[in-house]
C-alpha positions as CSV (number, residue, x, y, z in Angstrom):
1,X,122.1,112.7,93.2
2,X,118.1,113.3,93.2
3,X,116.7,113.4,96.9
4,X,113.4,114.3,94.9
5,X,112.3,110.7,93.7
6,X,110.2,108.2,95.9
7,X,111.8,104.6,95.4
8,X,110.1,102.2,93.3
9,X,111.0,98.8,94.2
10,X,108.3,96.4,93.0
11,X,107.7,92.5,92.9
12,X,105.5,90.0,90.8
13,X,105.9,86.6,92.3
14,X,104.0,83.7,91.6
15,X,105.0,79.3,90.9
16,X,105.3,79.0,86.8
17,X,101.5,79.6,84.7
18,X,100.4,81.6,88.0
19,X,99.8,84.9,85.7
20,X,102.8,87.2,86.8
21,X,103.7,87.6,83.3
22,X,100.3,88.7,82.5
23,X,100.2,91.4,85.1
24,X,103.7,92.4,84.7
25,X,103.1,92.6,81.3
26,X,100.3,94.9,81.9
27,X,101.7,97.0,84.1
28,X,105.5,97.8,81.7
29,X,102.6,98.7,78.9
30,X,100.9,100.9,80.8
31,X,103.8,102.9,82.3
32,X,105.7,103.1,78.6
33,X,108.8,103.5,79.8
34,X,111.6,105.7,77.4
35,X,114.2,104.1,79.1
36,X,114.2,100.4,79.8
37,X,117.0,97.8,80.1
38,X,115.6,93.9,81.4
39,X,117.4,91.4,82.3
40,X,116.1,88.0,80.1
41,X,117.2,85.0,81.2
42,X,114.4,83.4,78.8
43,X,114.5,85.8,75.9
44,X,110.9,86.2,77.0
45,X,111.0,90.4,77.0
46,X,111.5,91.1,73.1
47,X,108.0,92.0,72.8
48,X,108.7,94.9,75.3
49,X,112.0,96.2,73.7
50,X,113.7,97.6,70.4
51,X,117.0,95.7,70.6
52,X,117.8,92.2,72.6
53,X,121.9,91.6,72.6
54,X,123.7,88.7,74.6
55,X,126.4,91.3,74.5
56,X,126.8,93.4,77.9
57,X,129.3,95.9,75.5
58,X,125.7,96.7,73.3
59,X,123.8,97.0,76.5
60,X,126.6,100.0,77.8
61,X,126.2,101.8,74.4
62,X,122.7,101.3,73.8
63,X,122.3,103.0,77.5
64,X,123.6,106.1,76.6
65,X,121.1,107.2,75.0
66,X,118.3,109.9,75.3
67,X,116.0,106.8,74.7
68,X,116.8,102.7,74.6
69,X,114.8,100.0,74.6
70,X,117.0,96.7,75.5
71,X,116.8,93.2,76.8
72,X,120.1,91.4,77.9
73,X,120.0,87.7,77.5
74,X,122.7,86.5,79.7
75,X,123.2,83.2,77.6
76,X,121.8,79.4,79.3
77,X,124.4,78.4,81.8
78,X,123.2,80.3,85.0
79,X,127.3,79.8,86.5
80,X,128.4,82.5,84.7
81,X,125.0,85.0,85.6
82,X,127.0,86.4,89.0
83,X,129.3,88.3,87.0
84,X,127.0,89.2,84.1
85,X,124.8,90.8,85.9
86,X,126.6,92.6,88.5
87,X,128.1,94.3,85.0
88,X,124.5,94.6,84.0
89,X,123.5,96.6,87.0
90,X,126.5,99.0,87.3
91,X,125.2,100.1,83.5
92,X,122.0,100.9,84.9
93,X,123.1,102.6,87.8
94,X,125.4,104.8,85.3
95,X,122.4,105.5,83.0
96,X,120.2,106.8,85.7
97,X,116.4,108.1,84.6
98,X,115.1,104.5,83.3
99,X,112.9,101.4,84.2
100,X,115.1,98.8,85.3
101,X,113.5,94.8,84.8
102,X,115.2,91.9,86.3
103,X,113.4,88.4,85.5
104,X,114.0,85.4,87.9
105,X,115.9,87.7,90.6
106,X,116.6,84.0,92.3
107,X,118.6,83.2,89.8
108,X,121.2,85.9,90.6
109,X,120.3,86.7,94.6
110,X,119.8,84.9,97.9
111,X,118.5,85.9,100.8
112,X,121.7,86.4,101.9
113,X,124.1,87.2,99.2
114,X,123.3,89.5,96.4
115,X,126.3,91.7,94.1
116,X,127.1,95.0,95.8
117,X,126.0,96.5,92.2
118,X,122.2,95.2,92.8
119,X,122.2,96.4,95.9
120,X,123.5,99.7,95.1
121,X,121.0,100.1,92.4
122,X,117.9,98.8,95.0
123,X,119.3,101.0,97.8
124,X,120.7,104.3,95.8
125,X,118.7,103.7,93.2
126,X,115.9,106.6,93.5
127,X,118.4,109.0,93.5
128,X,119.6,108.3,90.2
129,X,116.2,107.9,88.9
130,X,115.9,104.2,88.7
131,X,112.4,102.1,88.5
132,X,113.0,98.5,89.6
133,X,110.5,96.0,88.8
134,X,111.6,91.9,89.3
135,X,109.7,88.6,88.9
136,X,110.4,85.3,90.6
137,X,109.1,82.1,91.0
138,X,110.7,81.2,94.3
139,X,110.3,84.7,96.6
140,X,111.9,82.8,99.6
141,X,114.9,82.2,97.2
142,X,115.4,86.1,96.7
143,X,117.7,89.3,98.2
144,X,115.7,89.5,101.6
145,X,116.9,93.5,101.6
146,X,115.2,93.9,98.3
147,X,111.8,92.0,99.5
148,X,111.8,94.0,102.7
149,X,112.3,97.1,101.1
150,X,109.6,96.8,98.1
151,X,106.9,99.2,97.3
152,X,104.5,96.6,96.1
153,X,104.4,93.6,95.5
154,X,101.8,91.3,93.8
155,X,101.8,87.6,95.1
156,X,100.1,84.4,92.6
157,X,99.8,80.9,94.0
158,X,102.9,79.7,95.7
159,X,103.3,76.4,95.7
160,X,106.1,75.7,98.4
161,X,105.5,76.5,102.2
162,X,108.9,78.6,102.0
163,X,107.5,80.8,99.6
164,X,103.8,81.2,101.2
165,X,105.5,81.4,104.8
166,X,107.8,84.7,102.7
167,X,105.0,86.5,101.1
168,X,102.9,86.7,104.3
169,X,105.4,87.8,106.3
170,X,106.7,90.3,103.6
171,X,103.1,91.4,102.8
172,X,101.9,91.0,106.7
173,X,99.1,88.8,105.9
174,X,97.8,85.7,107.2
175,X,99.8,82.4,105.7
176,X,96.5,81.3,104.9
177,X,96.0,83.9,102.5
178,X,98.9,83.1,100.3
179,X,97.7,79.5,100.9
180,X,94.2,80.1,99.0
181,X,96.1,81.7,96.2
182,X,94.8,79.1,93.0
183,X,95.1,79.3,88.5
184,X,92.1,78.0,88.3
185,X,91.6,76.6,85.1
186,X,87.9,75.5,83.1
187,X,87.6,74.8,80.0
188,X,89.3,77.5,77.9
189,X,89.1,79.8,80.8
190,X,92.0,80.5,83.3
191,X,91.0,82.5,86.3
192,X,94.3,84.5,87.7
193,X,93.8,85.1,91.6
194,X,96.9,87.4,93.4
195,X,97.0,89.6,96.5
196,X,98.7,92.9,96.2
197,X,100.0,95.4,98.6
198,X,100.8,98.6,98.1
199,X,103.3,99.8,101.0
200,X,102.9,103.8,99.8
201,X,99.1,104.2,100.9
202,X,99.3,100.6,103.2
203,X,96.3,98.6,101.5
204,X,96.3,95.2,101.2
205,X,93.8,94.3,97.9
206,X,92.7,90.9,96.0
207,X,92.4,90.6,92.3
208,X,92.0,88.2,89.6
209,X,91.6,87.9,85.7
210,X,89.7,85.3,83.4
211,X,91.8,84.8,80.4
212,X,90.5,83.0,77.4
213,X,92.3,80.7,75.6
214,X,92.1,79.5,71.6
């Protein structure tokens, strides 16, 4: 166990079109990781890996590695995710040393129930070298230990008062905040708009990004 590495628990949240794909996007190309294994309930992530398998047995071998790439597609009926991914997680745990992405973490957690695997990676996690990075829609849907415990997080509009009500008491900002969160759309322009906080150095920052469509 590696009492050397900071934890690196981070969040991208935001209601469906909001642009947390885009940023989280952004961010997996810029950090390159040579380890990676997602979770991909959508088969959305095979533009970020060299091998996607519905088969958790492929994941385990592929994870042995010096180097993987891998998206696990868990399959469509979301009954029998509980048990695939708390397999999912022990792998990742095993491996050690690699970026760890979980899409739609309310598919899988609650805020009060979440597989003793997921917790172990999110809590033990840093000392086996592990990078967890999730996305959800619904943030007042998710692990409440893992929300508390995240070393950023970057909030897009919310469109339920649940979810606002979470992000601003997870990011300690003003409801209102989360509230004049907007995709604004003109034309063939989208404008992205997010708050982010960083809990390392303790700011609090807004951004946004125009996109241009076809």
């Amino acid at each position: 166990m590696d009492n050397s590495n900071k934890p690196s628990l981070r969040l991208y949240c935001g209601a469906t079109g909001s642009g947390k794909g885009v940023s989280l996007r952004e961010y997996m190309r810029g950090l390159r990781p040579a380890r990676l294994l997602v979770w991909d309930p959508l088969g959305e992530y095979g533009d970020l890996v060299a091998v996607t398998t519905s088969n958790l047995g492929d994941v385990a071998r592929q994870a042995k590695g010096k180097a993987f790439k891998v998206a696990y597609y868990p399959g469509p009926d979301a009954r029998t995710y509980d048990e695939k991914f708390a397999i999912f997680c022990r792998i990742a745990f095993a491996a050690g040393r690699l970026v760890m992405l979980v899409e739609e973490l309310a598919d899988v957690t609650s805020p009060t129930h979440a597989p003793m695997a997921w917790r172990q990676c999110t809590k033990k996690g840093r000392h086996a070298g592990l990078q967890i990075v999730a996305a959800t829609q619904r943030p007042a849907d998710i692990d409440k230990h893992f929300l508390g415990g995240c070393t950023y997080i970057r909030c897009f509009t919310q469109r339920f008062p649940a979810d606002r009500k979470a992000m601003a008491g997870a990011m300690s900002v003003p409801v209102a905040d989360i509230e004049g969160l907007h995709t604004i759309e003109q034309g063939n322009v989208t404008v992205l708009n997010w708050i982010e906080r960083d809990f390392r150095t303790g700011k609090t920052t807004r951004g946004s990004k125009k996109m241009s469509g076809k």
